[in-house]
C-alpha positions in Angstrom: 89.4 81.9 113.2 87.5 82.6 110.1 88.4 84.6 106.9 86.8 85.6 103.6 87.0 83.8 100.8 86.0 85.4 97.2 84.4 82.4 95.5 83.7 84.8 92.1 80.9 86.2 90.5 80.9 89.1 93.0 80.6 86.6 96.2 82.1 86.1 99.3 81.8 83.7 101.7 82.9 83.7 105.4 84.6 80.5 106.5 85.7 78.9 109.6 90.5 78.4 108.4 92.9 77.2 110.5 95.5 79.2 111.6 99.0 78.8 110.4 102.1 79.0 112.9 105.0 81.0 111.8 107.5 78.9 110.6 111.1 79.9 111.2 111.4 83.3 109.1 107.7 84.3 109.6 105.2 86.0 112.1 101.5 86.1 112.7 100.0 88.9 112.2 96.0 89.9 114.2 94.8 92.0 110.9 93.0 95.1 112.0 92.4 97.0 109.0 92.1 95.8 105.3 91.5 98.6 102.2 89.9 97.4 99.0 91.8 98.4 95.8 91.3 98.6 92.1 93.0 95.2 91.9 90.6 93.7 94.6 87.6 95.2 93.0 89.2 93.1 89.2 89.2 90.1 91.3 85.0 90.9 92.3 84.1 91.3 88.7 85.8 88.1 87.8 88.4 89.4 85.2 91.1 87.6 87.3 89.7 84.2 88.2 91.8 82.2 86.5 95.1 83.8 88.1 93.6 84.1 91.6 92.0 80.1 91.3 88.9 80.9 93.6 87.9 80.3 96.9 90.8 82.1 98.0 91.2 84.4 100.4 92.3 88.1 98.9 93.3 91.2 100.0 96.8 93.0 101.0 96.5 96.9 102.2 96.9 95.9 105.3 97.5 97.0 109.2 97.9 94.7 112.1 99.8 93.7 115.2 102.2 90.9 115.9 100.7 88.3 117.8 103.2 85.9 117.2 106.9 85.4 115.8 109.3 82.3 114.3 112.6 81.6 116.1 114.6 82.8 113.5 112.9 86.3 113.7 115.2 89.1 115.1 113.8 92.4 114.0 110.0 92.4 115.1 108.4 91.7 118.6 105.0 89.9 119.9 102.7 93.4 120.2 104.5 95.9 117.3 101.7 97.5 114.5 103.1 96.7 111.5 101.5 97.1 107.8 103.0 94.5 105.2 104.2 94.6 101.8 102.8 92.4 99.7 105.4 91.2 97.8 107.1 87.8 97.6 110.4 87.7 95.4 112.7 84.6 94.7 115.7 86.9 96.2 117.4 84.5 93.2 116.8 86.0 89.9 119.5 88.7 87.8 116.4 90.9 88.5 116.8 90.3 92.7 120.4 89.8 92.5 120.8 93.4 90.7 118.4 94.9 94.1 115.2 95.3 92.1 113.6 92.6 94.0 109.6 94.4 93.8 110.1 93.8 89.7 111.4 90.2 90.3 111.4 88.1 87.4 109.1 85.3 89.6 107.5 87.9 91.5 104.2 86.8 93.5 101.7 88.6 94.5 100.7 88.2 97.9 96.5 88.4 98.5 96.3 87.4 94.5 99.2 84.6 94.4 99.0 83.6 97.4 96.7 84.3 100.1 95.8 87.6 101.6 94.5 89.9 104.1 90.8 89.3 104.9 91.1 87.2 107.3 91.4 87.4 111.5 95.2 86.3 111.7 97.7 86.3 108.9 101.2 84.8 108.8 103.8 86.4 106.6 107.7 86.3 106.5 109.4 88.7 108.1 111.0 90.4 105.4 107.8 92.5 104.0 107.6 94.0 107.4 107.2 97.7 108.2 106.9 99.4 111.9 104.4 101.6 112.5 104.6 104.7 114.6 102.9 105.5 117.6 101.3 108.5 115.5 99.9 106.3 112.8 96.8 104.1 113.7 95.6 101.1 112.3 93.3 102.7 110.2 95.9 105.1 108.9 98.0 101.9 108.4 95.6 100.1 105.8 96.4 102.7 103.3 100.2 102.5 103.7 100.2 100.3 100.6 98.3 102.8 98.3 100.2 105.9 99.6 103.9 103.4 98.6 102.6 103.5 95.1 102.6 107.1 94.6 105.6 107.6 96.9 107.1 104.8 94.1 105.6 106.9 91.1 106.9 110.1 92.6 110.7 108.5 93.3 110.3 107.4 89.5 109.7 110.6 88.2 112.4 112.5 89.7 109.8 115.4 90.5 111.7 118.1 92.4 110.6 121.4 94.1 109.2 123.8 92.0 108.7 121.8 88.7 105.0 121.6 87.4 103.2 117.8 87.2 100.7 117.1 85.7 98.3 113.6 87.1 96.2 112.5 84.3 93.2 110.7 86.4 91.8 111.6 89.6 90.9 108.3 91.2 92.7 107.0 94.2 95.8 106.6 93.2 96.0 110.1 91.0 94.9 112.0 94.4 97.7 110.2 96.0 100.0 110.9 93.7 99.1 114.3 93.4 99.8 114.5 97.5 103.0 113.1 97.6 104.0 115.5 94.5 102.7 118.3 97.1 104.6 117.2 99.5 108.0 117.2 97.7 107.0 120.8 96.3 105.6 120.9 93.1 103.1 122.2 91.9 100.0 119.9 90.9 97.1 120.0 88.3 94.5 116.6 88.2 92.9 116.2 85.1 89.6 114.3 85.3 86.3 114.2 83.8 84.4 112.9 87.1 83.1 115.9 89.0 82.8 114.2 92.5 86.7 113.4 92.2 87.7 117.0 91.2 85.3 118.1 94.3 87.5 115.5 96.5 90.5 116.9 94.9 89.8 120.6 95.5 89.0 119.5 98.9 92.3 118.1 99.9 94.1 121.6 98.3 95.0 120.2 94.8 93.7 122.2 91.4 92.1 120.3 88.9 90.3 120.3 85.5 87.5 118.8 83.6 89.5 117.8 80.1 85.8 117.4 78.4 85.0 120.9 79.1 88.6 122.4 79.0 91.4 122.6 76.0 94.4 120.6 78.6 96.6 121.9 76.2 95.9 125.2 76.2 95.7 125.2 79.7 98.6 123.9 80.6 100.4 126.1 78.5 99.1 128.9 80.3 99.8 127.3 83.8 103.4 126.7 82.6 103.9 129.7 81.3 103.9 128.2 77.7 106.7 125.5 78.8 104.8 122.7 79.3 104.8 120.2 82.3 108.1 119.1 83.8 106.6 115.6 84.5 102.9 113.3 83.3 101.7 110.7 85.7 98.9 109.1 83.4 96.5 107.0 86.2 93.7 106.8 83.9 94.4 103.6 82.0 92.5 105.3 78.8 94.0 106.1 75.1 92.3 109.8 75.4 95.0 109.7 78.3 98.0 108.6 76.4 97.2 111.2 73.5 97.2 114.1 76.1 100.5 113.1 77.9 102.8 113.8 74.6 100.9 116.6 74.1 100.7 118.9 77.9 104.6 117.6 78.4 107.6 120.4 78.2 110.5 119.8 76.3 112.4 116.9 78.1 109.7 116.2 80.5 109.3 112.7 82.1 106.3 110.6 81.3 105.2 108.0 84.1 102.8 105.6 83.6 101.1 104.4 86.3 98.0 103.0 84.9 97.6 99.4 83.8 95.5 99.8 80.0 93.7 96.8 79.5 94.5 97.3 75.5 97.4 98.3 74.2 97.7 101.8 73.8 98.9 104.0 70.5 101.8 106.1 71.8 102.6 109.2 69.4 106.1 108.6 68.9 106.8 111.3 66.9 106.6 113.7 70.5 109.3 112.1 71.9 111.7 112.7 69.2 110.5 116.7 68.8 110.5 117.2 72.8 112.8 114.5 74.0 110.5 112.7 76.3 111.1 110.2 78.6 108.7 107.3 78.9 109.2 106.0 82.6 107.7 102.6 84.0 106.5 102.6 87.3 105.2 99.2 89.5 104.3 98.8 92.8 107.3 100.1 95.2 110.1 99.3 97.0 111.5 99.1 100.7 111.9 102.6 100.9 109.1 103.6 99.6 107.1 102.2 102.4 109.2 104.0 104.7 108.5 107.3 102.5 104.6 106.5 102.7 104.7 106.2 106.8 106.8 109.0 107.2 104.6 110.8 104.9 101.3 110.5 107.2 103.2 110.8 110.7 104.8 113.8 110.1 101.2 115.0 109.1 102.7 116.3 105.7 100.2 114.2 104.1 96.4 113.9 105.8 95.2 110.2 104.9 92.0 110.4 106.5 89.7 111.6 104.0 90.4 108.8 102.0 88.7 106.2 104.3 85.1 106.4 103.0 83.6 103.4 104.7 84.5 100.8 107.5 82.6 97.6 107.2 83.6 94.3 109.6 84.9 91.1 108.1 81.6 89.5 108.5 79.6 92.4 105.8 83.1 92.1 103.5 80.0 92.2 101.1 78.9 95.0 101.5 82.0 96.8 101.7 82.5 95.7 98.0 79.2 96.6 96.6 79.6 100.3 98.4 82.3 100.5 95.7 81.4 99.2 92.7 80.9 101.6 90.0 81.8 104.7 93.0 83.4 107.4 91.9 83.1 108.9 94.7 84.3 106.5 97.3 88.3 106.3 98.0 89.2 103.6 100.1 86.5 101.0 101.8 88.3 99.6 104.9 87.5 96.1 106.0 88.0 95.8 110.0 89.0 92.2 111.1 89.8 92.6 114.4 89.0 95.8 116.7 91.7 98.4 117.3 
């Protein structure tokens, strides 16, 4: 078997690993599709070394089929598609104990923690396990994991039919928010400065506008009909970002950060106590919001396809890297380790 190994300063390198036989609560999984995420593309610039202790194998938006299963394993079968979430929680914690097990107070991540993905087979416990449907393919599968976050963001928010939101960052994740937001019935605006992203956006039916050239303000207040948006997703990780939530939000909207800022940001206060804001956390997802994300693209109420920009095999894992770095216009790079 082999696998890919990030061994830092943007290098991979493709090594012969053993495979590893499911112990009792686990199953071994034939990866077919891997997608590259903002996290993964941290770990290539080498702003994560010391937490992901290279050569390690990375990677976890993933799609495979069981090839194997542990004796104690009851729910899955030798042959079922499955995608995996990448979680792995001490089920022992107050955090765990009170059901919140993806915010775990030992939380690992698996593909960063632990390792991941790129690789031919990969053995997992049961428990972070999700069917696929016949209607979803493999490819369709790999971006499960993405499409969970905004389904998570979305749950968070408690957007409803008919309110206004407002997704602050048109990257991958803010395009995917703004779908799922679609899909539940509101109506969406993306800001973002990047014209290729707006394009992308316009081309999957969501509005968007360019907050250089634009007063957001102004125009959200005509788009509300003066109110004000209902609810802020800010994706952009930027202070510019954080000044413009407090501002474009109604009276009592909901605030969700999405966005990890790599400085700590400068929040006007003040807003919150004039508007009655909410300020909503929002990391990674949970159980159901896989099963949100699946349902989402088999029912066809969300098209995932334009978001797979490039497929590149294990063995040019390289490659698929470098096609991303510094692309604003790519989405999602798929890695294929094994054929459909």
């Amino acid at each position: 078997m082999i696998a890919a190994q990030y061994i830092g300063n943007k290098s991979f390198e493709i090594v012969a690993a053993n495979e590893r036989s499911p112990e009792a609560d686990e199953v071994k999984i034939a990866v077919g599709y891997v997608g590259i995420c903002g996290t993964d593309m941290h770990i290539y610039h080498g702003v994560m070394d010391q937490r992901v202790a290279p050569p390690k194998t990375i990677g976890h938006e993933m799609s495979g089929t069981i090839v194997e299963v542990g004796s104690d394993v009851k729910n899955h079968k030798v042959g079922e598609r499955v995608v995996v979430r990448p979680l792995d929680w001490c089920g022992e914690c107050p955090t765990c104990e009170a059901g919140y097990t993806h915010i775990c107070q030992n939380l690992k991540f698996m593909g960063i923690d632990s390792p991941g993905a790129f690789q031919k087979h990969w053995t997992v416990k049961e428990r972070t396990l999700h069917k696929l449907p016949a209607t979803v393919d493999l490819k369709q599968g790999a971006l499960i994991e993405p499409l969970s976050v905004a389904c998570h963001d979305i749950s968070r928010s408690r957007l409803k039919a008919g309110e206004k939101a407002v997704v602050i960052g048109g990257g991958p994740i803010g395009q995917l928010v703004a779908l799922v937001a679609k899909s539940v019935g509101a109506d969406v605006l993306i800001s973002e400065v990047n014209e290729a992203r707006r394009e992308f956006a316009k081309n999957i039916g969501i509005e968007s506008v360019n907050p250089l050239e634009t007063d957001l303000e102004a125009y959200v207040s005509e788009w509300t009909g003066t109110k004000g948006a209902d609810v802020v997703f800010e994706v952009s990780g930027v202070q510019p970002a954080i000044e413009a939530m407090t501002q474009i939000a109604g009276r009592r909207g909901r605030l969700v950060m999405v966005a990890i800022h790599s400085q700590q940001p400068k929040v006007d206060m003040f807003q919150f106590f004039w508007k009655e804001l909410e300020l909503l956390g929002a990391r990674v997802y949970e159980a159901a919001d896989f099963d949100m994300a699946i349902d989402l693209i088999a029912s066809g109420k969300v098209d995932i396809n334009p978001f797979i920009s490039s497929i590149n095999q294990l063995e040019n894992i390289g490659q698929a890297f470098a096609s991303m770095d510094n692309n604003p216009q790519g989405m999602k790079a798929l890695v294929a380790c094994n054929e459909e």
